[in-house]
C-alpha distance (Angstrom), angle and dihedral (degrees) to the residues before:
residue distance angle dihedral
X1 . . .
X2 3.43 . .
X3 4.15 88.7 .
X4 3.79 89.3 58.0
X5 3.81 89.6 39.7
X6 3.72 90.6 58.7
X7 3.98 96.9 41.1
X8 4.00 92.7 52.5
X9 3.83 85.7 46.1
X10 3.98 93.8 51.2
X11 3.83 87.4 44.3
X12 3.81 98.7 52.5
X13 4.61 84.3 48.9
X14 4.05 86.2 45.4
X15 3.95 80.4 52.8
X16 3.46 102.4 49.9
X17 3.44 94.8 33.2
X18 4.56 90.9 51.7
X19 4.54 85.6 47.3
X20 3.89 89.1 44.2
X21 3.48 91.5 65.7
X22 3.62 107.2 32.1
X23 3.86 86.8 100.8
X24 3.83 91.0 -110.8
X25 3.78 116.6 124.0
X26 3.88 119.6 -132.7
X27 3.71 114.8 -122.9
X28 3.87 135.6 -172.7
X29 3.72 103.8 -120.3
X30 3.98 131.4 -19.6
X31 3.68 129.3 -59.4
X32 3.71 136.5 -146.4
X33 4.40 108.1 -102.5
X34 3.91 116.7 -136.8
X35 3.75 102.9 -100.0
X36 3.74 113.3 -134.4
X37 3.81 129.4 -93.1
X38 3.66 99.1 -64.7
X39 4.02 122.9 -163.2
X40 3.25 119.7 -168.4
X41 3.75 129.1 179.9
X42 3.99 110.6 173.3
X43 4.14 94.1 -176.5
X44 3.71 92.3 62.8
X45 3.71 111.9 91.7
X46 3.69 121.3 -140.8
X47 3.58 139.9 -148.2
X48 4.00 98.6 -151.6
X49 3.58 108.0 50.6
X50 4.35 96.5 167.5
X51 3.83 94.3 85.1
X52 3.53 126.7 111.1
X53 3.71 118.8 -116.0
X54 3.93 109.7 -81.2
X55 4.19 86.8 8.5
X56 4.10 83.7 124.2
X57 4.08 125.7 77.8
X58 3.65 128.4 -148.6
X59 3.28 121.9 -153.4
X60 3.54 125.1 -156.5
X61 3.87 131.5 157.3
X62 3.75 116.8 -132.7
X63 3.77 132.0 172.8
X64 3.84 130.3 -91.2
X65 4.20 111.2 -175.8
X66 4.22 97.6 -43.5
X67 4.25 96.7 -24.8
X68 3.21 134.6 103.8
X69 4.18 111.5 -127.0
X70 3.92 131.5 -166.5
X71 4.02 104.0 -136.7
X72 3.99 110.9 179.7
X73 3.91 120.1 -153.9
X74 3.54 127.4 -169.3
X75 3.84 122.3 -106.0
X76 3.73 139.1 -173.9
X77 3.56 94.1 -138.1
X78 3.71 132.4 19.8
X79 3.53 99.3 -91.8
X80 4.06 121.2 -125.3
X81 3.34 119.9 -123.6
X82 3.56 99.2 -104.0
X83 3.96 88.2 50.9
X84 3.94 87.3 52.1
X85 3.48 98.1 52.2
X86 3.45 91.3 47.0
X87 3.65 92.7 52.4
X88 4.10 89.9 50.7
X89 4.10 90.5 49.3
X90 3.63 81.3 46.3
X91 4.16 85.5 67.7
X92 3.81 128.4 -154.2
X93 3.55 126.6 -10.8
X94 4.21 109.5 -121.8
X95 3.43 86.4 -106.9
X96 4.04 91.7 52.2
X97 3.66 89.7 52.4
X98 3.29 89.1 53.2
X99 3.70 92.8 56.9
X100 3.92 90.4 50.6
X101 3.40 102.3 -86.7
X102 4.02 126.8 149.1
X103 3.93 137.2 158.6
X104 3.78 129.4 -135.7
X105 4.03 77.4 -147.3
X106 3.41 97.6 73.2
X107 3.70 123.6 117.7
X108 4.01 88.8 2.0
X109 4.16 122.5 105.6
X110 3.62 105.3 -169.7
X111 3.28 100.0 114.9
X112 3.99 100.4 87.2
X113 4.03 95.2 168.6
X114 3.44 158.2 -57.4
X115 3.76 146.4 -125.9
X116 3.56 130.7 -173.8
X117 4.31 116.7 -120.2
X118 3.70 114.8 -163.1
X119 4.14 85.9 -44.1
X120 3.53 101.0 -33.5
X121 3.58 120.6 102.3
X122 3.27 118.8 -136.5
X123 4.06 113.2 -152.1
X124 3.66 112.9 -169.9
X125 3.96 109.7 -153.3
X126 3.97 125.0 -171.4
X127 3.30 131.7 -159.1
X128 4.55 137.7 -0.3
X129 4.11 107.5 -26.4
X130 3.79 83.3 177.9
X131 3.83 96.9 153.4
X132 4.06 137.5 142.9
X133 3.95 82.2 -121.0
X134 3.84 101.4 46.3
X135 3.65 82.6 127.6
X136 3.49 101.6 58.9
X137 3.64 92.6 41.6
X138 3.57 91.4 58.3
X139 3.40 91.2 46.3
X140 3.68 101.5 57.4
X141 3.83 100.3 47.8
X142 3.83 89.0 50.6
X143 4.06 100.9 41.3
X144 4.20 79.4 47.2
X145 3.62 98.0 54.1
X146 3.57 92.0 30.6
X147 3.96 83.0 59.1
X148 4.27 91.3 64.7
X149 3.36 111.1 92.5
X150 4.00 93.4 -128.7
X151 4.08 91.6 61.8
X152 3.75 123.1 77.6
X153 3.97 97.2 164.7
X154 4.07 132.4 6.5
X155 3.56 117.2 -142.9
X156 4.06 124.1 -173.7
X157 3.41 132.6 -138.8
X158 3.90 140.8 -166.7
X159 3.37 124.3 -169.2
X160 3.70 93.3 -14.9
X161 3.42 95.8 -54.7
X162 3.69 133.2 96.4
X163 3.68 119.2 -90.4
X164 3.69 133.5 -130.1
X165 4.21 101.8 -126.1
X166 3.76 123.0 173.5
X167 3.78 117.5 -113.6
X168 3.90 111.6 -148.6
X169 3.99 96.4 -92.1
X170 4.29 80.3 67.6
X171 3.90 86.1 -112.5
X172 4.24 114.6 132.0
X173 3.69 128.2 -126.1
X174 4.10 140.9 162.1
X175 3.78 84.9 -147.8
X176 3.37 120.0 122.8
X177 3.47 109.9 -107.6
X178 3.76 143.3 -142.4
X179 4.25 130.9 -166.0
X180 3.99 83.7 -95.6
X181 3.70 81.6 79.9
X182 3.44 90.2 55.3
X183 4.01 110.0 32.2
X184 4.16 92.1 111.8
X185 3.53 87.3 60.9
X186 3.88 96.5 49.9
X187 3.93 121.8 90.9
X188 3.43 113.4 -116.7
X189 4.09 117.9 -127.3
């Protein structure tokens, strides 16, 4: 008795010793768990109205330091691409800026929309984008829309005409464009 006694004993301190230092702290009773970045736009109608709140992602590529980085959010709703793109001109959440995340679209408007053409969307910019970053502002609109599974290639437009963009190797096209033109500027996971 005393055998089995002992054993249980040295099991329950092998226990608590092995959970002690798992890393995971002990708490009195349960706590509420950060949700994740939730986007919500109620105005924008939606085709697919059987998913669970936050059951869509968003992606949308920001900038860390000089790179180019995929960050997904959680949606309700797939989001259109008009709602995307306003989310990524929108910038980082707090919380993304927090984790080192900029835009080289911040504080510019000259993106004044976009519709999508038989898988090519078409952004319409207005106005100078004359910027040390032009590159990386480029970049992130088309590796975002480039990211929706109804885009194949982005193309931009001024005026009505096509526009002369940099790809990432500082060369200029009206081309449409797709994150190919782009991948040496995109931080690898």
């Amino acid at each position: 008795m005393r055998r089995a006694l002992a054993a249980t004993v040295a099991g329950m301190l092998l226990t608590g010793m092995l959970l002690s230092g798992c890393g995971v702290p002990t708490e009195s009773g349960p706590r509420p768990l950060e949700p994740s970045v939730h986007v919500a736009n109620p105005d924008t109608p939606t085709a697919d109205t059987s998913l669970p709140p936050g059951a869509a992602v968003e992606k949308l590529y920001l900038v860390r330091g000089n790179q180019l980085v995929g960050v997904e959010r959680r949606v309700d709703r797939p989001p259109t691409l008009e709602r995307q793109l306003a989310d990524l001109l929108a910038g980082p959440t707090e919380r993304e800026q927090d984790g080192g995340y900029g835009s080289a679209l911040a504080g510019t408007d000259f993106i004044l929309g976009a519709q999508l053409e038989s898988g090519t969307a078409v952004v319409t910019v207005g106005g100078t984008t004359i910027r040390n970053d032009e590159v990386l502002a480029y970049g992130q609109v088309v590796c975002t829309l480039a990211a929706r599974d109804d885009v194949d290639r982005v193309r931009f437009v001024q005026d009505g005409q096509p526009l002369e963009v940099p790809r990432a190797d500082g060369s200029l096209t009206s081309d449409p464009l797709t994150s190919a033109d782009y991948v040496t500027l995109m931080a690898v996971r």
